[in-house]
C-alpha positions in Angstrom: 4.7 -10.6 -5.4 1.8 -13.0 -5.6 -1.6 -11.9 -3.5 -1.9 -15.0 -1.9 1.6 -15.2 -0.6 1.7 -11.6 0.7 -1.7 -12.4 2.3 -0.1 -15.9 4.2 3.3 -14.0 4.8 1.5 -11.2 6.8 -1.3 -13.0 8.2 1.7 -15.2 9.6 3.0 -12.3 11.4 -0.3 -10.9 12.2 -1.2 -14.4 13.8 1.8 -13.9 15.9 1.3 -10.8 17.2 -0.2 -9.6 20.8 0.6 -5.9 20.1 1.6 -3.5 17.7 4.9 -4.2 17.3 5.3 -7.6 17.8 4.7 -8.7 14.5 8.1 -7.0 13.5 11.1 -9.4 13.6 8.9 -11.3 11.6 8.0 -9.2 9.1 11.7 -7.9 9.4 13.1 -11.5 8.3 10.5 -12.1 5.8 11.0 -8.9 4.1 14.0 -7.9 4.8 16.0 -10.5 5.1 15.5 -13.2 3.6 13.4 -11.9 0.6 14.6 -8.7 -0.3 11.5 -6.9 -1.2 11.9 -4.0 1.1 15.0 -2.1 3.0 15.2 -1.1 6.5 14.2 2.6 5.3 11.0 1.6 3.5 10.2 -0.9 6.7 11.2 2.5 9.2 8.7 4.3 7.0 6.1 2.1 7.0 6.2 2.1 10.5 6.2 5.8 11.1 3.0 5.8 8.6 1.7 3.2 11.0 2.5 5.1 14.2 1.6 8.3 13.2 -1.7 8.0 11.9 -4.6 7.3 14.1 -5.7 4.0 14.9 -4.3 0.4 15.9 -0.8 0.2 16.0 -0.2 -2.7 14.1 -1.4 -1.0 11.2 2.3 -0.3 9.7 1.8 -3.4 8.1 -1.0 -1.8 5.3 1.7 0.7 4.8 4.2 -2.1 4.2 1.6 -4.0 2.2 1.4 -0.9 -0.2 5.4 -1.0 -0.4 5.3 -4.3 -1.1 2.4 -4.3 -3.8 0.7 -0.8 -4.3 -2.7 -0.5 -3.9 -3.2 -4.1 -3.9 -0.6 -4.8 -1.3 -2.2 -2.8 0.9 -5.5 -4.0 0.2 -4.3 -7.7 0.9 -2.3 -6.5 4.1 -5.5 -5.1 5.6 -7.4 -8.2 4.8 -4.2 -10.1 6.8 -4.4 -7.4 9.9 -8.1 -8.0 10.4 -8.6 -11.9 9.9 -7.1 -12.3 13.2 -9.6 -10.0 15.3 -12.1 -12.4 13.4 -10.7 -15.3 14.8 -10.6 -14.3 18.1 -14.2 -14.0 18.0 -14.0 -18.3 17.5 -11.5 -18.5 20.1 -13.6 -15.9 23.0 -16.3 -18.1 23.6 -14.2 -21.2 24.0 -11.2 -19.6 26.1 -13.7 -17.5 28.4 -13.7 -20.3 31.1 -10.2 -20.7 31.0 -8.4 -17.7 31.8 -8.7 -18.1 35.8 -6.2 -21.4 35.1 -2.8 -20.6 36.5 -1.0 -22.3 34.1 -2.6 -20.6 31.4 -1.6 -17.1 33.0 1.7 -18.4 33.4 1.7 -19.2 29.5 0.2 -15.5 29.0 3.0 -14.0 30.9 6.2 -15.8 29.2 4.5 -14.9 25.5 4.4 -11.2 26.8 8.3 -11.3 28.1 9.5 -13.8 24.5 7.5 -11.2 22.3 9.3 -7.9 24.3 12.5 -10.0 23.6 11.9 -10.9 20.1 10.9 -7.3 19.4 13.6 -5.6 21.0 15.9 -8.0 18.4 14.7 -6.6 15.4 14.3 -2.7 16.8 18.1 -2.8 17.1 19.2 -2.9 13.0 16.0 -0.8 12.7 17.4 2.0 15.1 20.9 1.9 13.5 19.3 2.6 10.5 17.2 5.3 11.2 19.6 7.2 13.5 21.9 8.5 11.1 23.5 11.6 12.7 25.1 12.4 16.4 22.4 14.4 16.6 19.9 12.0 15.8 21.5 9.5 18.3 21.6 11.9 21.5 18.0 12.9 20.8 16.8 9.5 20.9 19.0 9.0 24.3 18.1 12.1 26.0 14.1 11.4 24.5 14.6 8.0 26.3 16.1 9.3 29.5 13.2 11.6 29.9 10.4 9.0 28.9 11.8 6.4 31.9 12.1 8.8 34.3 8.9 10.6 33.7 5.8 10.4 33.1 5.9 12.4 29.8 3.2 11.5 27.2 5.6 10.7 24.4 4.1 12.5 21.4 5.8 15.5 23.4 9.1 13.8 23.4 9.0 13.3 19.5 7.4 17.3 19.0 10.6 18.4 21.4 12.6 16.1 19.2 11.1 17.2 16.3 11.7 20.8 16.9 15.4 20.6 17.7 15.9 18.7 14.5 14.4 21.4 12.5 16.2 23.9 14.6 19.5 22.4 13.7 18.4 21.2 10.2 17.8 25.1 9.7 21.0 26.2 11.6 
């Protein structure tokens, strides 16, 4: 795929992003769908490269950048992650005097609830995907049972789900 055109299709999503996974339905449809250059899988891995390595969480999108593209890919997906934070900078200064508006918290508020709603829309064909097994299915249940009703840090519900699927994977 051309540079440029990976750098516009992921600085798109990047733009449209207010967290981590926002950006997903986009790059979902872009990718996925309507292009063809990646599968579910390779977008699942990318994201657990992204989640599982230390820093921002929106930083699946090098990964998918580098399934894209190689080395290059990932090179320009970085470039498209970080040129919004740049932006902001621009936008700070101007928008500082403006955040008491009501309106404009009312604006905040409905992005926050459309982006939950547009990212719950492309976790679905990403979960059926990835939960391939009964087992795989009633950990993720049970996992989600106990992080709603608790206060469970979750990298101890993925070790506990971890170590049952090795358990049973060895059984």
């Amino acid at each position: 795929m051309n540079p440029v055109a990976l750098y516009f299709l992921l600085l798109k999503a990047s733009l449209s992003s207010f967290s981590g996974l926002a950006s997903l339905p986009i790059l979902r449809e872009d990718f996925v769908v309507e292009r063809q250059l990646l599968t579910d899988r390779q977008l699942n891995t990318a994201l657990v490269v992204g989640r599982t390595t230390p820093g921002p969480k929106g930083l699946y999108i090098v990964a998918l950048g580098y399934f894209v593209a190689g080395y290059p890919g990932a090179a320009v997906a970085w470039a498209a992650v970080i040129t919004p934070a740049l932006l902001v900078l621009i936008l700070l200064r101007w928008a500082a005097s403006r955040t008491e508006d009501p309106r404009a918290r009312r604006a905040l508020r409905a992005i926050v609830v459309a982006s939950a709603g547009v990212g719950f829309s492309a976790t679905l064909p990403l979960g059926v995907d990835a939960l391939t097994s009964p087992l795989a299915w009633i950990l993720a249940a049970v996992s989600l049972i106990v992080l709603l009703r608790t206060e469970l840090d979750t990298i101890w519900a993925i070790a506990a789900a971890a170590l049952v699927g090795i358990a049973a994977h060895a059984i």
